[in-house]
Structures are given as structure tokens and as C-alpha cells.
Backbone as CSV, one residue per row, in Angstrom:
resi,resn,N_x,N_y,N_z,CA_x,CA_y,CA_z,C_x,C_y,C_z
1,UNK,91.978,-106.347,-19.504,91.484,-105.347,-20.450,91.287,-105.996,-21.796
2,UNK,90.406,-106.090,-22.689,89.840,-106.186,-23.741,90.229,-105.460,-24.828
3,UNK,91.236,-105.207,-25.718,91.753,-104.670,-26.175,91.242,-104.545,-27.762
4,UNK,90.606,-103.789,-28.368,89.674,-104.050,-29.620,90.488,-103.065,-30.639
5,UNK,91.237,-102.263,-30.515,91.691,-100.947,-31.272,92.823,-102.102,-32.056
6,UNK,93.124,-101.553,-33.435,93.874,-102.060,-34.171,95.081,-101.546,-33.258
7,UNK,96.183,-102.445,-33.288,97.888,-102.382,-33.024,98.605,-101.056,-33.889
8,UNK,98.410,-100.859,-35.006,99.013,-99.629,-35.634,98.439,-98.265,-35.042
9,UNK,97.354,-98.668,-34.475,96.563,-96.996,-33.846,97.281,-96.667,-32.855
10,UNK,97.732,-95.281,-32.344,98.461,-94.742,-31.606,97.853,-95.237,-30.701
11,UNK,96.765,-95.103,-30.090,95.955,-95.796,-29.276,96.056,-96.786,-28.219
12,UNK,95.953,-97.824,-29.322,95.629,-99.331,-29.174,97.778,-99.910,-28.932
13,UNK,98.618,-99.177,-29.687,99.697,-99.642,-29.812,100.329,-98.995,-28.369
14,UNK,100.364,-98.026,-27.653,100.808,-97.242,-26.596,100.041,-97.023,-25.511
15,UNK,98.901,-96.191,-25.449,98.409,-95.745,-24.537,98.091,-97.253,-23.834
16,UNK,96.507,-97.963,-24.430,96.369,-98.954,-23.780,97.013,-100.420,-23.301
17,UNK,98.292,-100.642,-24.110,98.960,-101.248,-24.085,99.860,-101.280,-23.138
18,UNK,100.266,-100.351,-23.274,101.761,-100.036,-22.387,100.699,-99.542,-20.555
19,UNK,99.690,-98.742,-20.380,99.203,-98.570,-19.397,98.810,-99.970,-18.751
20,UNK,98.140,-100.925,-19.837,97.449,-102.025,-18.925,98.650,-103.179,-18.243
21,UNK,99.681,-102.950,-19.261,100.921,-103.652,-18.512,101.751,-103.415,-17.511
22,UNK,101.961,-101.915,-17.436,102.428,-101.308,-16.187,101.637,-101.115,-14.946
23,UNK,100.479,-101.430,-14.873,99.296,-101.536,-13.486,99.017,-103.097,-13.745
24,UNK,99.875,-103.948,-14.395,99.877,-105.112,-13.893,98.425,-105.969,-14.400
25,UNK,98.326,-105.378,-15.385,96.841,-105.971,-15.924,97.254,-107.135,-16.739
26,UNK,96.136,-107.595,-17.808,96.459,-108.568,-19.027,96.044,-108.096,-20.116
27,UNK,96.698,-108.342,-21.087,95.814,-107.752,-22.670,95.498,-108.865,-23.145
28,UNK,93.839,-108.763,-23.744,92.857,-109.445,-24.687,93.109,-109.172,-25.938
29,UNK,93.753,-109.011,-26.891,93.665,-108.720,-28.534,93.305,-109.761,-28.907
30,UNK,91.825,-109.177,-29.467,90.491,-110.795,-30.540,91.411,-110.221,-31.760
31,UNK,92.530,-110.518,-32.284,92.525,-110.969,-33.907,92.941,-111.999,-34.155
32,UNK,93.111,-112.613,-35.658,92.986,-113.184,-36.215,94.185,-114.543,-35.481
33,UNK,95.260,-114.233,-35.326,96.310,-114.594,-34.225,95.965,-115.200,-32.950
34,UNK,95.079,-114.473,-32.150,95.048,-114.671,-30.520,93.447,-115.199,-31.094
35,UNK,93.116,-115.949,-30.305,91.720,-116.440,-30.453,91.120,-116.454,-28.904
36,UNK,91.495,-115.606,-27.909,91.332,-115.532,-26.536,89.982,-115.136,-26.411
37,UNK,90.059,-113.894,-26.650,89.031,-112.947,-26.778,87.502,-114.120,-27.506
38,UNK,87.684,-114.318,-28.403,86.856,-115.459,-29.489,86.581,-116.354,-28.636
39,UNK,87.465,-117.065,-27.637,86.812,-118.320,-27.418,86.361,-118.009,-26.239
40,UNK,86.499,-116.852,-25.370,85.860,-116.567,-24.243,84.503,-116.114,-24.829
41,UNK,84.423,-115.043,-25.539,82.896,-114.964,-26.108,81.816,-116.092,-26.640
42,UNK,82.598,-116.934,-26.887,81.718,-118.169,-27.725,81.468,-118.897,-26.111
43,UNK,82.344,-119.003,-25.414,82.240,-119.829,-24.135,80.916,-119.400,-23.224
44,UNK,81.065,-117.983,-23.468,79.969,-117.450,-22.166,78.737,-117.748,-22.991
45,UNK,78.801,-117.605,-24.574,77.283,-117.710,-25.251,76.990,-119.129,-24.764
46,UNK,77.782,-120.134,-25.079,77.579,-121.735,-25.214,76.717,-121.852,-23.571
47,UNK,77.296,-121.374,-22.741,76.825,-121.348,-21.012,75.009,-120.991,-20.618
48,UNK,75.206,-120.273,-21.974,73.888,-120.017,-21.954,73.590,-118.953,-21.548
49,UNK,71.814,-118.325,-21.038,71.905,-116.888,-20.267,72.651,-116.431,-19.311
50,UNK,72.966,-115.331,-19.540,73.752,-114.771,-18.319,72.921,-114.540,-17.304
51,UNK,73.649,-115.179,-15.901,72.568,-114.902,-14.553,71.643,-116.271,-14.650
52,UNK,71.862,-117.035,-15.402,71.063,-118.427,-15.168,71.987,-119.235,-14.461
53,UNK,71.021,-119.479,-13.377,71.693,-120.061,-11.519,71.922,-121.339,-12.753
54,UNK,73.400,-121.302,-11.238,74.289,-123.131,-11.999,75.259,-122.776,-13.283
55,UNK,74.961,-122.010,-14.123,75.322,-121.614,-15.420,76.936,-120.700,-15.291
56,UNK,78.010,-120.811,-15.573,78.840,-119.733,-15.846,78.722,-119.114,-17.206
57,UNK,78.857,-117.351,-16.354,78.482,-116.688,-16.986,79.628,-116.269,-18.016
58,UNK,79.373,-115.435,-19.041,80.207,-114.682,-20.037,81.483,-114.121,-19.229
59,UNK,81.307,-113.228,-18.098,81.431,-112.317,-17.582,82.942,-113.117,-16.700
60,UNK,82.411,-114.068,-16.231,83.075,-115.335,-15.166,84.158,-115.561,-16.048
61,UNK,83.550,-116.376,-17.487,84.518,-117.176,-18.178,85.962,-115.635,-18.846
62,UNK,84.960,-114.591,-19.076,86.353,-113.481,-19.232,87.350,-113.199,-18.308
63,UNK,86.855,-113.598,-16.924,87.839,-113.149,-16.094,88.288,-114.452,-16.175
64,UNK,88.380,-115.511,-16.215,89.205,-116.929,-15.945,90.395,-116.455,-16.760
65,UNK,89.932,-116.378,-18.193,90.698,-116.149,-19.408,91.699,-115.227,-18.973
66,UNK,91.321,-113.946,-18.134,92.227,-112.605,-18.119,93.034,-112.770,-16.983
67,UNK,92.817,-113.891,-15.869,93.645,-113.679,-15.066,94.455,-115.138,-15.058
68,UNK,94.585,-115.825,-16.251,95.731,-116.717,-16.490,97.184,-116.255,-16.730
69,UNK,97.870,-116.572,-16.260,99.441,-116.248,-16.578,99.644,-116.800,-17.758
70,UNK,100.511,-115.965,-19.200,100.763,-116.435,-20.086,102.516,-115.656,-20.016
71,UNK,103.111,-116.977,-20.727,104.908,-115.766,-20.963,104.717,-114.783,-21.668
72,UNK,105.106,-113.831,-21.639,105.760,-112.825,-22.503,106.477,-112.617,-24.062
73,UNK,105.945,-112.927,-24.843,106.273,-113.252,-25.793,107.273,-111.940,-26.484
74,UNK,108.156,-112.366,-27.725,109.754,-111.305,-27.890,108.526,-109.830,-28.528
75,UNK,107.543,-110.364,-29.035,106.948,-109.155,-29.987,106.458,-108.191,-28.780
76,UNK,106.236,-109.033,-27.798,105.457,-108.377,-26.823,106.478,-107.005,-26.283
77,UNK,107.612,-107.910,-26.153,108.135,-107.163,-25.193,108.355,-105.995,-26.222
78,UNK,108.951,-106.025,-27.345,109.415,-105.258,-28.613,108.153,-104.207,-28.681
79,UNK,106.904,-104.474,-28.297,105.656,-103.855,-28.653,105.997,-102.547,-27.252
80,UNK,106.588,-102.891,-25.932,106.530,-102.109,-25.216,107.747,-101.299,-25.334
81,UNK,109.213,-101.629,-25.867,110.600,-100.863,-25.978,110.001,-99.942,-27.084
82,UNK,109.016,-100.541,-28.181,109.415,-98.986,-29.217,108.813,-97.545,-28.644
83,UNK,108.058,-97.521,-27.768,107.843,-96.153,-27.829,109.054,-95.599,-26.618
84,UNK,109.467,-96.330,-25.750,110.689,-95.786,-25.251,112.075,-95.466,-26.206
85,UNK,111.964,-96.564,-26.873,113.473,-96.215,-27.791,113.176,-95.071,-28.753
86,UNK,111.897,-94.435,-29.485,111.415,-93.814,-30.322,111.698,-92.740,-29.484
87,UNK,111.361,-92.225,-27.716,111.553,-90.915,-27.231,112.957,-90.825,-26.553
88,UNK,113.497,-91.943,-26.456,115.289,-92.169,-26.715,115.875,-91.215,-28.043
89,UNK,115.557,-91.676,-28.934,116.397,-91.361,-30.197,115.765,-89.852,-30.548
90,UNK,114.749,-89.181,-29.974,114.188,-87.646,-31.018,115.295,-87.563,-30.633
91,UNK,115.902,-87.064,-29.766,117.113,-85.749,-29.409,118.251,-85.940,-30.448
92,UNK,118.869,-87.477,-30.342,119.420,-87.721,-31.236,119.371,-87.233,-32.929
93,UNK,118.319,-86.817,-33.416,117.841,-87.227,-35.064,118.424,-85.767,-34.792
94,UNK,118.636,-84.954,-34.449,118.935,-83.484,-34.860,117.751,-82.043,-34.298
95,UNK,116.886,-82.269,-33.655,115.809,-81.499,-33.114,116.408,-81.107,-31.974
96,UNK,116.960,-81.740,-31.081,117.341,-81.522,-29.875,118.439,-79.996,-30.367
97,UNK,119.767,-80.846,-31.648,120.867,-80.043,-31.564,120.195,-78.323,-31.996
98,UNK,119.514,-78.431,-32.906,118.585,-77.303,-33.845,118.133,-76.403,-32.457
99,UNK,117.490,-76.938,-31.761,116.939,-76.264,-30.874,118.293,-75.824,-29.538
100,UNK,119.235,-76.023,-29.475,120.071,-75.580,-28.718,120.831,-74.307,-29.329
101,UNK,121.012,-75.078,-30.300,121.758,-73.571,-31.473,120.961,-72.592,-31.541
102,UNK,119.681,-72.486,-31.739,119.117,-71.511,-31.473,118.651,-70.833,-30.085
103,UNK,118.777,-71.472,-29.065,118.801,-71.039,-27.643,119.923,-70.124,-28.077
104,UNK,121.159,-70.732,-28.090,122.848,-69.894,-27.514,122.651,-68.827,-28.567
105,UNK,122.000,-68.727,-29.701,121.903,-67.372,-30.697,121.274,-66.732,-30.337
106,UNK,120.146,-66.991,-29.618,119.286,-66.181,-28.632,120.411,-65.364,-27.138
107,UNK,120.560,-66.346,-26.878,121.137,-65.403,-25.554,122.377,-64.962,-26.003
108,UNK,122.942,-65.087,-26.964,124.128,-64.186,-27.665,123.744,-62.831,-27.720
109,UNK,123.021,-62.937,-28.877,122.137,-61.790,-28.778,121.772,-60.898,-27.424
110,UNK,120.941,-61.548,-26.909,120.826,-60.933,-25.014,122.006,-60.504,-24.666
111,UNK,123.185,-60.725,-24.707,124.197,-60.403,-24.415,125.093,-59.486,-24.960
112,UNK,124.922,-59.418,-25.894,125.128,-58.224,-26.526,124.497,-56.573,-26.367
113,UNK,123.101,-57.181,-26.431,122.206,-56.017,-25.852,122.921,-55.337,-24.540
114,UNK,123.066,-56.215,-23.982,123.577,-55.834,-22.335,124.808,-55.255,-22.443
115,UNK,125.687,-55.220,-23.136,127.086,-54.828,-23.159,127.063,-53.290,-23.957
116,UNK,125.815,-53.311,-25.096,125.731,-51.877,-25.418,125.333,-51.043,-24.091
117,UNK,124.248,-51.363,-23.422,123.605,-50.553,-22.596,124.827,-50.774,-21.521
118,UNK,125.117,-51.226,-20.758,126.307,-51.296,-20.195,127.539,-50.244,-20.919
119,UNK,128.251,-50.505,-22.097,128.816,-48.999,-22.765,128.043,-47.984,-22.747
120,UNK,127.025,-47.426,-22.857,126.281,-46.059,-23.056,126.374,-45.660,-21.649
121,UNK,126.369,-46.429,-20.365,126.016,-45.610,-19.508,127.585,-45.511,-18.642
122,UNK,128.760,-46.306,-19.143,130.189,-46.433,-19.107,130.144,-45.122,-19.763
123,UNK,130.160,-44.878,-20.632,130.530,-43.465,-21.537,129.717,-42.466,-20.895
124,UNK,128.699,-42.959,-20.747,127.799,-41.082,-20.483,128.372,-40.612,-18.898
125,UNK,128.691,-41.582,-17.877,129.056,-41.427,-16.363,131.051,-40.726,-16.325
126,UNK,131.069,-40.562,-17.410,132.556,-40.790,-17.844,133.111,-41.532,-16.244
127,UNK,133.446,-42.977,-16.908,134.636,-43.161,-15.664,135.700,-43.363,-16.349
128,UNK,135.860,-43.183,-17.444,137.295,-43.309,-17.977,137.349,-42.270,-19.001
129,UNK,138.477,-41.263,-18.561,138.922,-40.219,-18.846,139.882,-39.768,-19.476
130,UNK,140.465,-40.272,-20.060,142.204,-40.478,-19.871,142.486,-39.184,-20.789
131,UNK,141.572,-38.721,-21.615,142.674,-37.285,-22.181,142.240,-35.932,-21.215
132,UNK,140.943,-36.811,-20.242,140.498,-35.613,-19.390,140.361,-34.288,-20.368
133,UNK,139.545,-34.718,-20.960,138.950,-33.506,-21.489,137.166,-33.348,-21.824
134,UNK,136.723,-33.995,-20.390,135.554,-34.228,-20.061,134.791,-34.571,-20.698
135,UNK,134.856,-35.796,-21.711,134.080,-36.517,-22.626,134.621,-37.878,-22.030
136,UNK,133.554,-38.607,-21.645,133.905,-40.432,-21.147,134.057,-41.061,-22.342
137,UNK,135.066,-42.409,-22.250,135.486,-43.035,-23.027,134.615,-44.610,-22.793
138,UNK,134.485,-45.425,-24.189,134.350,-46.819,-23.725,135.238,-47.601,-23.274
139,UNK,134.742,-48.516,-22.631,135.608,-49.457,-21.642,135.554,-51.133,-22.127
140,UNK,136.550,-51.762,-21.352,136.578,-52.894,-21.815,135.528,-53.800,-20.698
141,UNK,136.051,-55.303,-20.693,135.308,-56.009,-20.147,135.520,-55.928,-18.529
142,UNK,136.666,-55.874,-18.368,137.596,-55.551,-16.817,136.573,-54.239,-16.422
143,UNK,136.756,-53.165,-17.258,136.532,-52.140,-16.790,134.909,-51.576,-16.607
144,UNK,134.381,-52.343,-17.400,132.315,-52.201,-16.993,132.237,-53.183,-15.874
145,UNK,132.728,-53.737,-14.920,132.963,-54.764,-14.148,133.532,-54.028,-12.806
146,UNK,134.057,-52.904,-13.148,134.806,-52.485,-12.231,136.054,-53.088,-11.740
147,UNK,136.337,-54.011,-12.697,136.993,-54.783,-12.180,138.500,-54.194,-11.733
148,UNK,139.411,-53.496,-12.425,140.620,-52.319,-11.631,140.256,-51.042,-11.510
149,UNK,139.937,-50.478,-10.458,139.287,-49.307,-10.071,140.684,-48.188,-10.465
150,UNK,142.155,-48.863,-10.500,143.258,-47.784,-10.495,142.803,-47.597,-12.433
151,UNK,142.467,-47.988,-13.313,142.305,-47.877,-14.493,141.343,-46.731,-14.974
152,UNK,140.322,-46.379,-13.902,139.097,-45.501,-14.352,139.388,-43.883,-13.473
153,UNK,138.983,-43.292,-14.265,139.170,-41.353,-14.020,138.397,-41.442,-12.679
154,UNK,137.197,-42.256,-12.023,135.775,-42.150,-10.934,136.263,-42.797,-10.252
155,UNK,135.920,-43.190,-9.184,135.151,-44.628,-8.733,134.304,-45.089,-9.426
156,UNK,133.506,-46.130,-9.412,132.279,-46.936,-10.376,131.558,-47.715,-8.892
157,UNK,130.727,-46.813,-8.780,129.967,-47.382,-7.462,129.519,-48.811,-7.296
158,UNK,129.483,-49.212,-8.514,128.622,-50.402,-8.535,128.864,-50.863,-9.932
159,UNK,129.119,-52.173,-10.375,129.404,-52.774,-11.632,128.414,-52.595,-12.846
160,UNK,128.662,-52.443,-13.848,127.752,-52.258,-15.029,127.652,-53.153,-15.510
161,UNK,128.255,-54.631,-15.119,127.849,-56.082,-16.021,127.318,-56.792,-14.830
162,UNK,127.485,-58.135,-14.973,127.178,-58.647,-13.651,128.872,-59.589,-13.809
163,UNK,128.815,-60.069,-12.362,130.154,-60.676,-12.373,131.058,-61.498,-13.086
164,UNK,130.314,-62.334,-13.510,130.469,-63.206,-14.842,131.782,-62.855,-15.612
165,UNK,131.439,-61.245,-15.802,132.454,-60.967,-17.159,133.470,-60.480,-16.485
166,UNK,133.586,-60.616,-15.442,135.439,-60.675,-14.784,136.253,-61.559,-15.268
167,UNK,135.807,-62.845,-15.838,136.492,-64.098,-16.064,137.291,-63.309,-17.464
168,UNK,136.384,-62.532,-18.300,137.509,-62.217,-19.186,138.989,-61.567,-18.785
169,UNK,139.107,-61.081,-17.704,140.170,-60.133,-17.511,141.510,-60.389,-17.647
170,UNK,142.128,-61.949,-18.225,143.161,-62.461,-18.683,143.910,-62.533,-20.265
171,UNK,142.292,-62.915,-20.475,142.288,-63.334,-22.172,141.345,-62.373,-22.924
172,UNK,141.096,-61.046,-22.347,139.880,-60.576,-22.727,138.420,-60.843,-23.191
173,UNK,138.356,-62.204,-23.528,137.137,-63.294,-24.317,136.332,-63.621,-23.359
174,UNK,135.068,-63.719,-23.377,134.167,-64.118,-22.114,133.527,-65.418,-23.319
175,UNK,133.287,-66.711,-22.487,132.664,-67.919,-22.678,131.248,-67.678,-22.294
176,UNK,130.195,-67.487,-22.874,129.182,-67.901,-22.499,127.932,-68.631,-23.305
177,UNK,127.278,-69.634,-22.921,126.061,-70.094,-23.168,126.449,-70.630,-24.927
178,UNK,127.587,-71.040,-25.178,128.609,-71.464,-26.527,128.585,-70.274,-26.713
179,UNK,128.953,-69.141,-26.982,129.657,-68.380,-27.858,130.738,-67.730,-26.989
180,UNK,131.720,-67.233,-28.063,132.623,-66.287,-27.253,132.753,-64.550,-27.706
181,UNK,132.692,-64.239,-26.584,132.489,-62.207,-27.089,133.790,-61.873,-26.532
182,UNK,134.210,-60.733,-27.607,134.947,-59.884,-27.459,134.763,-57.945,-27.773
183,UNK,135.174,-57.310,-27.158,134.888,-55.860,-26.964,136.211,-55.203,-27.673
184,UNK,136.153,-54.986,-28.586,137.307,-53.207,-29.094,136.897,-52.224,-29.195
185,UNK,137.807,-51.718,-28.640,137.273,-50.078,-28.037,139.275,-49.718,-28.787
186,UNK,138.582,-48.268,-29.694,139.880,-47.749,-29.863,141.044,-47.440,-28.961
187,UNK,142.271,-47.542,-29.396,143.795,-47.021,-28.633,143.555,-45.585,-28.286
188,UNK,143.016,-44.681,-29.370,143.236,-43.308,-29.235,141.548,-42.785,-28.671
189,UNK,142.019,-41.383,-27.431,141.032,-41.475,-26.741,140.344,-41.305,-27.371
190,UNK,139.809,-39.340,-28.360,139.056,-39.380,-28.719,138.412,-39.822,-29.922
191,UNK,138.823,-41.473,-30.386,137.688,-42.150,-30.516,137.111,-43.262,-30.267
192,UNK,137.995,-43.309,-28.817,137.272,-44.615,-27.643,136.163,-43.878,-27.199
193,UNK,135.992,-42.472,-27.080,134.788,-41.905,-26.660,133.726,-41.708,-27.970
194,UNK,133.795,-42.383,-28.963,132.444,-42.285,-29.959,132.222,-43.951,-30.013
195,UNK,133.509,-44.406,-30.571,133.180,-45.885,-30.856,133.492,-46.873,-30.246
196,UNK,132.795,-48.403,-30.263,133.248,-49.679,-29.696,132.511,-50.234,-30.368
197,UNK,133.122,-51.467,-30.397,132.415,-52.794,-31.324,132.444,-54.152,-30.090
198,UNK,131.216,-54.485,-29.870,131.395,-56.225,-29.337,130.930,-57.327,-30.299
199,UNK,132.219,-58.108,-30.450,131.797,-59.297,-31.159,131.381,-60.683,-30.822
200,UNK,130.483,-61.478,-31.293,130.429,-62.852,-30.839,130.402,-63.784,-31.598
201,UNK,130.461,-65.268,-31.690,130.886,-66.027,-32.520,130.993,-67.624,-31.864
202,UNK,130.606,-68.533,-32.421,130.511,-69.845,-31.873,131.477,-70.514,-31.209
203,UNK,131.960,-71.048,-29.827,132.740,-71.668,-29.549,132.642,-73.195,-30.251
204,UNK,131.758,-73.405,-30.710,132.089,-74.913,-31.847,131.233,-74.618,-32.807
205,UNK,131.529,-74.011,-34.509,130.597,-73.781,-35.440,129.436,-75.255,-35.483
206,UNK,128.582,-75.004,-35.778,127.928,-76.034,-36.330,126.782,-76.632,-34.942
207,UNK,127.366,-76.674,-33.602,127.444,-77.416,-32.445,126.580,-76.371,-31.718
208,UNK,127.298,-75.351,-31.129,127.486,-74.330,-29.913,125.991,-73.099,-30.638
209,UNK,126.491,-72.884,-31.771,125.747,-72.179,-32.803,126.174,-72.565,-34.567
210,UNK,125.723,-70.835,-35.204,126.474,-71.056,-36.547,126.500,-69.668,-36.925
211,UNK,125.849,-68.591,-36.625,125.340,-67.333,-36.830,127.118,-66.842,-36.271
212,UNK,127.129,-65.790,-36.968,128.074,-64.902,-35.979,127.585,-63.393,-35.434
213,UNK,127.664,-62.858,-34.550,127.024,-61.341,-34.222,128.444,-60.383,-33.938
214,UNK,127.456,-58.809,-34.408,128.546,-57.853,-33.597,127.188,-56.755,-33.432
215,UNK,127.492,-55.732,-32.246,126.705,-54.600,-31.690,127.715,-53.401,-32.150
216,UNK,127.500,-52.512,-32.033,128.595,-51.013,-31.823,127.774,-50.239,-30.857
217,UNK,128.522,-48.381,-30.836,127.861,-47.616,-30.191,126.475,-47.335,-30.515
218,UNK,125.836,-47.536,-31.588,124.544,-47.180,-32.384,123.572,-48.044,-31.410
219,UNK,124.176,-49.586,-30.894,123.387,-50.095,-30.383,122.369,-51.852,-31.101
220,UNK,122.725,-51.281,-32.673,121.901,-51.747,-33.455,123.061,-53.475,-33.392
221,UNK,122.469,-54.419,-33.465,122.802,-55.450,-33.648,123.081,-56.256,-35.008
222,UNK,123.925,-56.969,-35.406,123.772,-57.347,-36.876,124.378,-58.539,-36.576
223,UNK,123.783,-59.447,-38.028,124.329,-61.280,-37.351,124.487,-61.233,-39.183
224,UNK,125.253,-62.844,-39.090,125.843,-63.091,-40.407,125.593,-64.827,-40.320
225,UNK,125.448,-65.130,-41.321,125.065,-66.831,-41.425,126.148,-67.808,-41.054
226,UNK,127.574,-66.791,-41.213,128.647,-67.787,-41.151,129.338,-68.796,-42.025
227,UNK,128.567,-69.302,-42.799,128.608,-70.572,-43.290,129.654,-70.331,-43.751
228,UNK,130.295,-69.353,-44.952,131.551,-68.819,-45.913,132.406,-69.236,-44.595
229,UNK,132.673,-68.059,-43.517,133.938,-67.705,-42.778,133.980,-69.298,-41.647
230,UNK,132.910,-69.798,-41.164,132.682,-70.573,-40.145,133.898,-70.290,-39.025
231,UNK,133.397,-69.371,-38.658,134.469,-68.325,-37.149,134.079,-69.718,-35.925
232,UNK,134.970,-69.972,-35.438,134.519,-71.257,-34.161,135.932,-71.631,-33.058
233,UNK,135.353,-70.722,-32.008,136.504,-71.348,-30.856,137.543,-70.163,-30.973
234,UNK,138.361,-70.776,-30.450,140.348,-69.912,-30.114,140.562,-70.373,-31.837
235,UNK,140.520,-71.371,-32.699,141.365,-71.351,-33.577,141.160,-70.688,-34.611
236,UNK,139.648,-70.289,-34.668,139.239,-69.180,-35.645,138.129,-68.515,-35.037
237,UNK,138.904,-67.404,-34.339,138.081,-66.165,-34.063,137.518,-65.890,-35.107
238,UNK,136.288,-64.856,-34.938,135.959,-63.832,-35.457,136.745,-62.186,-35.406
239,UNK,137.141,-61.831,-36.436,137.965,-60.729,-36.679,136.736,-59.491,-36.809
240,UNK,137.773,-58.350,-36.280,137.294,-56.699,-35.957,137.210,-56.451,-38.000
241,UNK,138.144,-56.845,-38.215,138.151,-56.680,-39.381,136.870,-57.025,-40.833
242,UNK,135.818,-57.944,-40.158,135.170,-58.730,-40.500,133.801,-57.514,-40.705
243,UNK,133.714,-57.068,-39.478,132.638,-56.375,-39.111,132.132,-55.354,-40.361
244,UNK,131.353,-54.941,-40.485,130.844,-53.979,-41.547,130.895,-55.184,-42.951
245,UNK,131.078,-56.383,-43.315,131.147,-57.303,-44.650,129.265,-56.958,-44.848
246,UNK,129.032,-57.226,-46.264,127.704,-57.237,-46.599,127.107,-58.180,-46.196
247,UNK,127.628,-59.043,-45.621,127.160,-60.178,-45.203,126.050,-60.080,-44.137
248,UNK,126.748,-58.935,-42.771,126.349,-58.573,-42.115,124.785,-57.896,-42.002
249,UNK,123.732,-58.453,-41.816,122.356,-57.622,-41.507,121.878,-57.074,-40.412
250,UNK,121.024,-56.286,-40.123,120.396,-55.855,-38.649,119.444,-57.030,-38.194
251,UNK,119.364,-57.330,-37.283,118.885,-58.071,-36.212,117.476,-57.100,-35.732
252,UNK,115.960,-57.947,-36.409,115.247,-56.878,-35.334,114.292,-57.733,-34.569
């Protein structure tokens, strides 16, 4: 291959470069350096017309030139590692991490959504009753799960989360996708039957996410920047207490 594009052109430095070496070709670069290209052109002129019987042609003397073995020289090889080491290192520079943190704030979010609608239809089915005075109460994570059926006023035909959130039923905290959520639902019945709060919050600030979220019965979602409290992991939850700060905005 004949290689004419300057070396700094995306071009000339990658595409044709790196393609003609991996199908096992040779590169021609005529500058000022390589005089290959130059002395094959001057060679085929000196030969005379092209296609004059007896005569080698232009055409001849380029392929002699292109199919000589030459070593590998260090620039060479250096010319083919940078664009591998360059799509090595994006993830590294911080794009990769940026873009994960905002995945897990995304499906935080999703998850939250799901745990309101999951409470509204916990409360409206009443399966948990406990002053029995036919108003349903909210439930915890065990209990939209179905997870102890002796705990609920019904049966619960069928789970209102998906299985997943059984894992809380020790520590109450569910791990997911970096963050960790937690559900309070009042001691006293009637006002486990108006209110609940789910909270979420980074299992590694900075890393996992940075945002913190909470939902209630309203439904409405609200997130906070974090940066002041930096809530992250078991050693600093996010507190019930936290919820309602001005900090807090709606999510739309």
C-alpha cells in the first residue's frame, strides 16, 4: 500500500496503517525520511515507457520495493500500540466511572418507583391489618414479598416486588445496582396506613453513585446532591431524619 496521507491525520495514522499491517501488507510512506516511495517512482520513469517489451515497468519496480522484508522499526511498532493504549486508558480518565454513577442513579430511581407502586397496591388490598379497622397498612420489604404470610391480615396471592427484595429480610437494607434502600413505615397503625418513606443512598459515595433519593406515599420522588452529608455504605447511612432537608428536590 502506498501510503500518501500525512501521519498526524486520523486517517493515514490508524485506519490505513494499522489495517495494511494486520492483512499482512507493507507500508510505502514517500516523506522526507523514507525515500522508498521516491526511488521506486524515479526507477519506473528511468525504465522508460510503461509496457515497452524488455523494459521494467513502474508498476513491476513498486511491487519489488513492496514485497521486500524490512525490520520493524521501535516507532513503528509505537505507531501501532497508541491507538490501542489510547482505547485502553478512556475508561480509566473518568468517563467510564461518570457514566456508571449515573446508570446506578438511574435505576435507583427505577426502584424506587417500584416500591411506591408496590406500597399503593400493599395498602389499597389491605393485607396488613393489624388495628383491623378496615383501612390497609404499609408494609415492609419482607412483607410486599410476601415473604411471612403469618405477619399479614390476607393471604398475598402473589408477591408485589420481585424476589430480589427477600434478601432484605435480616438487615432490612436491600443492595442493589450500588445503592442501598431502606423502607419506614410507622410503629402506630393508623399512620402506617397514610405514610411510608423509602430511602436510597450510595453503597460507596463518589464510586457506586453520589445523589441520595427518598419516595413517600405521594409517590413523588426527590434526590439531593449529597456532597454536604456524603451518606455511603453501613458506616453512614442515610437517616429518616434527613428526609424533608431543603436540600431535597422533586425528581421529574
Amino acid at each position: 500500500m502506498l501510503d500518501s496521507v500525512s501521519l498526524y491525520h486520523c486517517f493515514g495514522m490508524v485506519i490505513s496503517n494499522l489495517a495494511t499491517v494486520t492483512h499482512g501488507g507493507t507500508i510505502v510512506i514517500p516523506s522526507q525520511p523514507f525515500e522508498t516511495a521516491g526511488s521506486t517512482i524515479e526507477g519506473g520513469a528511468a525504465d522508460g515507457p510503461i509496457g515497452r517489451p524488455g523494459a521494467t515497468t513502474m508498476s513491476e519496480s513498486l511491487h519489488t520495493q513492496l514485497t521486500k522484508r524490512r525490520p520493524l522499526r521501535w516507532w513503528g511498532v509505537l505507531l501501532l500500540l497508541l491507538p490501542i493504549v489510547g482505547l485502553a486508558a478512556i475508561p480509566r480518565l473518568g468517563f467510564g466511572c461518570r457514566g456508571r454513577r449515573g446508570a446506578n442513579e438511574s435505576a435507583a430511581l427505577a426502584t424506587l418507583a417500584s416500591l411506591a407502586v408496590g406500597q399503593r397496591r400493599f395498602q389499597q388490598a389491605g393485607y396488613l391489618d393489624t388495628d383491623a379497622d378496615g383501612q390497609g397498612e404499609y408494609g415492609s420489604f419482607c412483607q410486599l414479598v410476601g415473604g411471612d404470610q403469618a405477619l399479614l391480615t390476607k393471604p398475598m396471592p402473589q408477591p408485589l416486588l420481585i424476589r430480589e427484595f427477600t434478601r432484605t429480610a435480616a438487615t432490612g437494607l436491600l443492595l442493589r445496582s450500588g445503592y442501598f434502600f431502606r423502607i419506614f413505615v410507622p410503629e402506630v397503625a393508623d399512620e402506617a396506613e397514610e405514610n411510608f418513606t423509602a430511602i436510597a443512598w450510595p453503597a460507596s459515595y463518589g464510586n457506586s453513585g453520589k445523589r441520595c433519593f427518598y419516595i413517600d406515599e405521594r409517590g413523588q420522588a426527590h434526590a439531593a446532591s449529597n456532597e454536604v452529608w456524603q451518606f455511603s455504605g453501613f458506616k453512614k447511612p442515610l437517616t429518616i431524619d434527613i428526609v424533608g432537608n431543603p436540600r431535597f428536590h422533586p425528581v421529574h
